[in-house]
Structure formats: C-alpha cells, structure tokens
VOPAGU-2260 file (C-alpha; in pm, 1 decimal, decimal comma):
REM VOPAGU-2260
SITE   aa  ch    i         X         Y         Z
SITE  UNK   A    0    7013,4   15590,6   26150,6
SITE  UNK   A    1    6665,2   15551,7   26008,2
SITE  UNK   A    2    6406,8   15835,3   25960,6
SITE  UNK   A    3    6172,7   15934,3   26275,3
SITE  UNK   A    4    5855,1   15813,9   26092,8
SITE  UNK   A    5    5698,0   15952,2   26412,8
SITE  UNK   A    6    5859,0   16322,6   26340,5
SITE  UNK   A    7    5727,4   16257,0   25990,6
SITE  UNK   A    8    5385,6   16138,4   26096,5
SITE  UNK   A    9    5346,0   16399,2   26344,0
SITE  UNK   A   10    5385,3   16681,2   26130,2
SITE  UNK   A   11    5165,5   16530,3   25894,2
SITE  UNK   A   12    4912,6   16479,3   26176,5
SITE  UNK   A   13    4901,6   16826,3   26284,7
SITE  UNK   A   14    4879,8   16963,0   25941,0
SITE  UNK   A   15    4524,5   16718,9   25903,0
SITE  UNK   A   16    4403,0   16803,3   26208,1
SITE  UNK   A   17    4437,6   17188,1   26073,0
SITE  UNK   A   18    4022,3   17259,7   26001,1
SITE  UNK   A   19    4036,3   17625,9   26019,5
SITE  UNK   A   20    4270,7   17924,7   25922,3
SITE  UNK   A   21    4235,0   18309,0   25979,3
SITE  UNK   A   22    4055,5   18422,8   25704,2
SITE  UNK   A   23    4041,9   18098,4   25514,9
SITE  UNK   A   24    4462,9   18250,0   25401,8
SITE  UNK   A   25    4675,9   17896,6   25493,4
SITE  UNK   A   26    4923,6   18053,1   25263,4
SITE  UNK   A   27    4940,5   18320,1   25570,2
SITE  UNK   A   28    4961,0   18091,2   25818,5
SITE  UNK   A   29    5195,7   17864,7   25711,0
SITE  UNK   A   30    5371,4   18018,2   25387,9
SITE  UNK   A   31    5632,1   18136,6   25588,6
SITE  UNK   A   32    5659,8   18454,5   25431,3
SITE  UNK   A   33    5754,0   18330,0   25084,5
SITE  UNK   A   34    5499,0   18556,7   24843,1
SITE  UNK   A   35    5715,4   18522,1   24568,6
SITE  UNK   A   36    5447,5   18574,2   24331,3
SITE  UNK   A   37    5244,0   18270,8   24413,7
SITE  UNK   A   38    4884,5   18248,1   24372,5
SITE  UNK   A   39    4774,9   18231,6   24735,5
SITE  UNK   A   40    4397,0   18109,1   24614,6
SITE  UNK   A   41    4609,5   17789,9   24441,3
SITE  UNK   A   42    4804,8   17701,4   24761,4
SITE  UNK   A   43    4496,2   17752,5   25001,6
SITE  UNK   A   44    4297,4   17514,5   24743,7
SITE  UNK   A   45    4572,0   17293,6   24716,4
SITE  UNK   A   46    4618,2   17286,3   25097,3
SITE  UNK   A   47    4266,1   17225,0   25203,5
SITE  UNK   A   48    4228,1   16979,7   24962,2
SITE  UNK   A   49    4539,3   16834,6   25159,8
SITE  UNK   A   50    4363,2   16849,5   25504,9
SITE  UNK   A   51    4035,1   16697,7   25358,8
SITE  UNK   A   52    4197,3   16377,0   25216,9
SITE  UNK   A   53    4206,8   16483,3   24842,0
SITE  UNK   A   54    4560,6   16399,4   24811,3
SITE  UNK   A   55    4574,1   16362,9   24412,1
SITE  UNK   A   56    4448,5   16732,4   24436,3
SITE  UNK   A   57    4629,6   16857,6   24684,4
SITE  UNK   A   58    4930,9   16689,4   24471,4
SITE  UNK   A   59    4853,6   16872,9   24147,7
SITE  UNK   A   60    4835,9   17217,4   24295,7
SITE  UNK   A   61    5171,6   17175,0   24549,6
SITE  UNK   A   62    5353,7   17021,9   24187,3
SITE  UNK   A   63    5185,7   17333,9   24015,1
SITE  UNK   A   64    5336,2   17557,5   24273,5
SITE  UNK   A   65    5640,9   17414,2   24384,4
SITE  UNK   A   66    5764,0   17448,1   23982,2
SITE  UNK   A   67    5661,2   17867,2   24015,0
SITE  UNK   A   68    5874,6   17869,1   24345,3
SITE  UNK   A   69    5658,8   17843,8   24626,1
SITE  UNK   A   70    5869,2   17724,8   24925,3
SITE  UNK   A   71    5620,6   17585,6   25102,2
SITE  UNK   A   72    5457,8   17424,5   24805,7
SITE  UNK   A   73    5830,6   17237,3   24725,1
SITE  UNK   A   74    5791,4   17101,6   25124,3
SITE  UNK   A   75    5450,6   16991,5   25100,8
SITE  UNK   A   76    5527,6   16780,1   24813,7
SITE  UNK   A   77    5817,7   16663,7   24952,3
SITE  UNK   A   78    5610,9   16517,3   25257,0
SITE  UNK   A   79    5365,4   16377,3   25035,7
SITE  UNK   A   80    5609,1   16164,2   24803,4
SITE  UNK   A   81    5769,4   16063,0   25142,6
SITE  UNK   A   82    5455,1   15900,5   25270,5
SITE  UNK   A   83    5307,2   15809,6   24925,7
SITE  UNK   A   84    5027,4   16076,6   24914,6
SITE  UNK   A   85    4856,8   16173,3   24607,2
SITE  UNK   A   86    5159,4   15994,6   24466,8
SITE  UNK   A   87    5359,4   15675,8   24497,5
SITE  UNK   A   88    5601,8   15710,0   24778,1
SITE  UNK   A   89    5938,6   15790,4   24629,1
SITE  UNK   A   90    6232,7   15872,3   24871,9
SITE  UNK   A   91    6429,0   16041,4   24573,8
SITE  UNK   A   92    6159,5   16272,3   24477,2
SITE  UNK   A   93    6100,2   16373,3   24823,6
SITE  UNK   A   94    6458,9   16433,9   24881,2
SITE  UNK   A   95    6430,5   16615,5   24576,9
SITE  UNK   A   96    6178,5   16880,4   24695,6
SITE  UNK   A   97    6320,2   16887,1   25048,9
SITE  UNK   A   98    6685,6   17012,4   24894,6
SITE  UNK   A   99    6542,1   17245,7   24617,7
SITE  UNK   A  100    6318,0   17375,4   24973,6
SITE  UNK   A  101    6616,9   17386,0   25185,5
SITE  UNK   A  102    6837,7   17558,9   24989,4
SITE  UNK   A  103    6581,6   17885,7   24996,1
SITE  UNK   A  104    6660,7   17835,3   25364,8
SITE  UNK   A  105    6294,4   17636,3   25468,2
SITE  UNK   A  106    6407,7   17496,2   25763,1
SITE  UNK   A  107    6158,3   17250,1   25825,8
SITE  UNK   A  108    6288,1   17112,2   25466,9
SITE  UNK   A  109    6692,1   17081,6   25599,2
SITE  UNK   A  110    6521,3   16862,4   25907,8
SITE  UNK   A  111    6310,3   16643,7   25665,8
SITE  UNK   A  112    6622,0   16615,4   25411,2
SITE  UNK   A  113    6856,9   16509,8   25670,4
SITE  UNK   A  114    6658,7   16266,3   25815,7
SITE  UNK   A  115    6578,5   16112,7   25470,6
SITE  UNK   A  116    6905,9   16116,9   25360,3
SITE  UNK   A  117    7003,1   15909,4   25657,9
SITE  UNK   A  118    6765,8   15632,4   25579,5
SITE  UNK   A  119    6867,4   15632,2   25185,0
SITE  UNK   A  120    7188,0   15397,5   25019,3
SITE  UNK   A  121    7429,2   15642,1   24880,3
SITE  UNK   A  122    7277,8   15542,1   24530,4
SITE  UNK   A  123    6958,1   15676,9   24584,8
SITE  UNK   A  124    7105,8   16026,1   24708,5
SITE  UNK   A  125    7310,8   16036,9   24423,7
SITE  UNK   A  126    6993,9   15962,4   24175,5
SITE  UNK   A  127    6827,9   16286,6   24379,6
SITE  UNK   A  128    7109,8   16543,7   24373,6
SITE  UNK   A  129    7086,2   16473,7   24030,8
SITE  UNK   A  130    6776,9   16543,5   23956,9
SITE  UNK   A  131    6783,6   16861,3   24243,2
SITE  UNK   A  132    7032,1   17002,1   24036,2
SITE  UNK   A  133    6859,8   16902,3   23684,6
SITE  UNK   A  134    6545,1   17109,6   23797,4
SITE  UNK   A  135    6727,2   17367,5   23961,4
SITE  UNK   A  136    6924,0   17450,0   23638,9
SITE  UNK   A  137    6594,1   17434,8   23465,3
SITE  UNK   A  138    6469,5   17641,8   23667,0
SITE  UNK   A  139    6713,8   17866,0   23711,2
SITE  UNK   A  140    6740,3   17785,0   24132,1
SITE  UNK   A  141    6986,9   17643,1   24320,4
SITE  UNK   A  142    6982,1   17342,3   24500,8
C-alpha cells in the first residue's frame, strides 16, 4: 500500500496555513509538551521560517533541534525530507526522524512512519533502521 500523499500534504497544508500563535510560543502550541531543555526561541524561529517558505531555514533549526531532542523538531524534519523541503527528498532520512520521534511516543510520527514504511522496498527500511539506531546510540536514545 502506498503512502496517503494527501494525509501527508494535508498536514503540511495546515501547518502553512498556521499565520498566528498565542503569544508568538508555536513551541506551546504544537510542542506537545516535550520541554526537554529546548530553546523554545530556536523552534518558534525555525517554525515560522517553516510557515513563511524559508525551508533551508526552517531545515537548519529543526536539524539543530531534533539532534538536542526536541520531539517535535525530529517530526518536522521528518516531513520535510519526505516532501523534499529545505532538503532533497529522502524516504530513509525521513523514516529516520519519524522512528527516532516515535519511539519518545510522538504519535503523529508512528502514523507518518507506518505509512512510509509501507511505500519503501525492504532495502531502504533496512538502510534507515540502521542509521535510527546509529544516531540513537550516538545519542544515547532509543529508536
């Protein structure tokens, strides 16, 4: 079964049609909770940037923050190497931060990883447990 590119675009649609947050804190509205230490300034700039069209920001800052742990940062990035935003679309490395995402419980991430993993050869899921469990023993995560 193939991906729902309209589940994917849809969710991507509603975060750039996003123009306003409470208190300009998107971290708040959409961080889910996950404060672990992550500069909320970073992922607001990061996620604005996001909803403007700067996706090679937007990139750099999720990256930044997905490496320090931020949840929400890991799924971001994993929905912008699945389209090709700010980066060259890249099924593994979006499977990549949808697993490291998932397996902090991001349930959003499980949806998008399933759905990916579906639509990728067994080779290609392989190649990105790989490198899930690479960066998770880097960084001390599991994946």
């Amino acid at each position: 079964m193939a991906i729902n590119q309209r589940t994917a675009e849809k969710e991507i649609d509603q975060l750039l049609h996003l123009t306003a947050a409470p208190s300009d804190d998107w971290y708040g509205v959409i961080g889910e909770g996950n404060l672990k230490n992550i500069d909320r300034r970073a992922f607001n700039y990061a996620f604005e940037s996001f909803v403007a069209g700067s996706y090679d920001s937007a990139f750099k800052g999720f990256a930044k923050l997905s490496i320090k742990g931020s949840i929400a940062s890991q799924y971001h990035l994993g929905l912008m190497y699945l389209k090709g935003m700010g980066a060259l679309q890249d099924y593994c490395y979006a499977h990549l931060w949808f697993n490291i995402a998932s397996s902090q419980n991001h349930k959003k991430s499980r949806i998008q990883l399933e759905k990916l993993t579906r639509k990728m050869s067994a080779q290609q899921v392989a190649e990105a447990q790989k490198l899930a469990q690479a960066w998770a023993a880097k960084n001390n995560q599991a994946a």
